[in-house]
Steps between C-alpha positions, in 0.01 A plus 500: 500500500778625782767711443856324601688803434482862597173709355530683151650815571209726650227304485457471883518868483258504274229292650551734826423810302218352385394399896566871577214624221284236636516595824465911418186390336381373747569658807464854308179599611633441894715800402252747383180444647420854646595630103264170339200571776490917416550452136218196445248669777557197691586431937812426557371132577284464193880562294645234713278268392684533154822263720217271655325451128805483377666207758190285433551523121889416536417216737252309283711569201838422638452087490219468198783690300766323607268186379385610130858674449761196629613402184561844340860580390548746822689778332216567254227443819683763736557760252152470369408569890693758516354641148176459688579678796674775346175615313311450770659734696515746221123487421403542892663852454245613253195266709223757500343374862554319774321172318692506236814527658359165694449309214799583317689412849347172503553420143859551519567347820303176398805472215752662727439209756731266280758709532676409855429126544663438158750754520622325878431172251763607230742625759542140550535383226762705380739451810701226628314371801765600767432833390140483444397616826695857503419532131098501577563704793690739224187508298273591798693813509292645258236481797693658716590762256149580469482605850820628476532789235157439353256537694688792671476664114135383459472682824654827353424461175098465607495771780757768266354419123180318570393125484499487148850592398613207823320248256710622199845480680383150601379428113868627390646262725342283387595539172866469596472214647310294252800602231803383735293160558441432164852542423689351748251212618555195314213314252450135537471506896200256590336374866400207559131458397257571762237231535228498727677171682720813591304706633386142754844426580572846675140511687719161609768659551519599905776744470353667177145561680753587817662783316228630305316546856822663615482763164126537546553662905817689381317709234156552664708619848720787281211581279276577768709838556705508131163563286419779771859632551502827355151632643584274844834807474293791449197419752768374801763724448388787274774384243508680159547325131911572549464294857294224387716511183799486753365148669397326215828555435662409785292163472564454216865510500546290789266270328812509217769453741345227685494295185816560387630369866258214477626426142838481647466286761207234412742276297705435886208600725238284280159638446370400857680698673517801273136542475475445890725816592340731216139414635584595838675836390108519343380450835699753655470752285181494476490448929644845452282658239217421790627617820661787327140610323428916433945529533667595170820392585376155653320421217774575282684278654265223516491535166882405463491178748184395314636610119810227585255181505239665230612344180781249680247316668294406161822427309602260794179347428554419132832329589316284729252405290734423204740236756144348616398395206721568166327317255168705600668819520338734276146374612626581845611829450173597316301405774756645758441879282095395507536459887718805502236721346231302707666626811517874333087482450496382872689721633385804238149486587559447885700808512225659288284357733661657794605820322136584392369518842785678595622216771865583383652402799360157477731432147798420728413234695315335240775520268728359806243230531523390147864492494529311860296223332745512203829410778335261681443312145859557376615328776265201447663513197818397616694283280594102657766482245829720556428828368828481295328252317178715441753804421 
């Protein structure tokens, strides 16, 4: 089922609210680890492992969900993720210790993992397919959002009123979103089925395997420094809550504006070229965020070349995938979100890695490394057909 005329009044708006909860949950912990590691009795390292855990989870879930779940009416499957995640994050505010709060993270990310893939999925389907490729990228706001204004309130919220009450705000949220997507999303929008013979004809698929390799180095190169950000501050630079508060911010907007521009200008750009210039404002920034180690203001500003291809770069990716395969689409973008999170556990524990034998000077470079490997395969990615066509 595709949508020949313009989306039901909200819905996209919707389905990006419900991106932004997703991606609070979780990148939350990023935000707070100094308040999660003193409150649980844990290292700073040991409550980072809560992202790593939590990446593996989302990875493996991402496609087997998108599997069992394919012929679910979608506005009764998102909002009973949503449901799932918003109780989730209101039970890990009462978790008692640091296992629980593992195994109630794990729980509700292993539901929460539908939530992306079929939400990029639906975005399709309700929008006319000239517009489908700024309409996804709309959606994927809610990422960007998360790095935006929540994980800067996480931040706050975590280092002013404690970890627990973050997980609350996030729970109420939450909440909110799950009642303006049940009333604005229509019922009766259905995928196509997802068969295993799908699953074979994207590992045929050169492109697909292409651009899942290209998501795979994006993530693990930013989430070698992300996961570590706010301690990464405060050891280099000596930066209080406010100041790491201030760059996740910072980020985090960027990360918004960048997706907004590439929203705007994918549909006469195409995708190719979009996601080419936002990965290597990536690059530089994080070029930057290396050579400008232990200064404030260099870091900061890192943070605001790297924020514009944060989010953009993914959302470029989802368009891609969609126009290289259409009729596999919502297996695609499941396993593009398992990747995604595959590259977060890669580049998690590396940084961990690297952070826990206090090498922090080495998170740069690798990070730059990862990313490198991401250009070099965007550009063997290079379409043969006109890229008007492919836009």
């Amino acid at each position: 089922m595709t949508s020949s005329l313009a989306p039901p009044r909200f819905a996209p708006t919707a389905l990006m609210l419900g991106n932004l909860v997703t991606g609070c949950s979780v990148l939350a912990p990023a935000g707070m680890l100094p308040e999660l590691a003193s409150g649980l009795g844990t290292g700073v390292h040991t409550a980072g492992l809560l992202i790593t855990f939590g990446a593996v989870v989302l990875c493996i879930c991402s496609p087997l969900t998108a599997w069992l779940t394919s012929r679910f009416d979608r506005r009764h499957l998102l909002g009973a993720t949503l449901l799932v995640l918003t109780l989730g994050n209101l039970a890990s505010a009462f978790a008692p210790d640091y296992a629980s709060l593992l195994a109630i993270r794990l729980l509700m990310l292993a539901v929460g993992a539908l939530y992306t893939p079929q939400a990029a999925g639906t975005a399709a389907l309700i929008s006319p397919a000239e517009k489908r490729g700024s309409t996804i990228a709309y959606v994927f706001l809610g990422w960007s959002l998360a790095a935006a204004v929540g994980l800067p309130l996480i931040t706050f919220i975590g280092s002013h009123s404690g970890w627990r009450t973050a997980y609350v705000a996030v729970g109420a949220a939450g909440a909110l979103s799950f009642a303006l997507l049940t009333w604005r999303l229509p019922s009766g929008l259905k995928g196509a089925p997802v068969e295993l013979s799908t699953w074979i004809a994207l590992g045929r698929n050169r492109m697909v395997m292409l651009l899942l390799l290209i998501t795979t180095l994006q993530m693990s190169g930013q989430f070698v420094i992300f996961t570590f950000m706010g301690p990464l501050l405060t050891k280099l630079t000596g930066a209080d809550p406010t100041q790491v508060g201030l760059v996740f911010a910072i980020c985090g907007a960027c990360g918004f504006l960048g997706v907004v521009i590439a929203t705007r200008i994918v549909d006469g750009w195409g995708p190719y070229r979009t996601s080419l210039l936002f990965t290597c404002l990536m690059f530089a920034g994080i070029a930057v965020w290396t050579i400008g180690a232990g200064v404030y203001a260099l870091m900061a500003v890192a943070a605001a070349i790297w924020g514009l291809g944060f989010a953009s770069t993914n959302s470029m990716q989802q368009v891609r995938l969609v126009a290289a395969a259409p009729p596999l689409a919502s297996a695609s973008v499941s396993l593009n979100t398992s990747v995604l999170y595959i590259g977060q556990a890669i580049g998690s524990a590396v940084g961990g890695s690297l952070f826990a034998r206090d090498v922090l000077g080495a998170t740069g470079p690798v990070a730059l490394g990862f990313v490198l490997l991401a250009l070099l395969a965007i550009l063997a990615s290079r379409p043969r057909v006109p890229a008007a066509v492919l836009a």
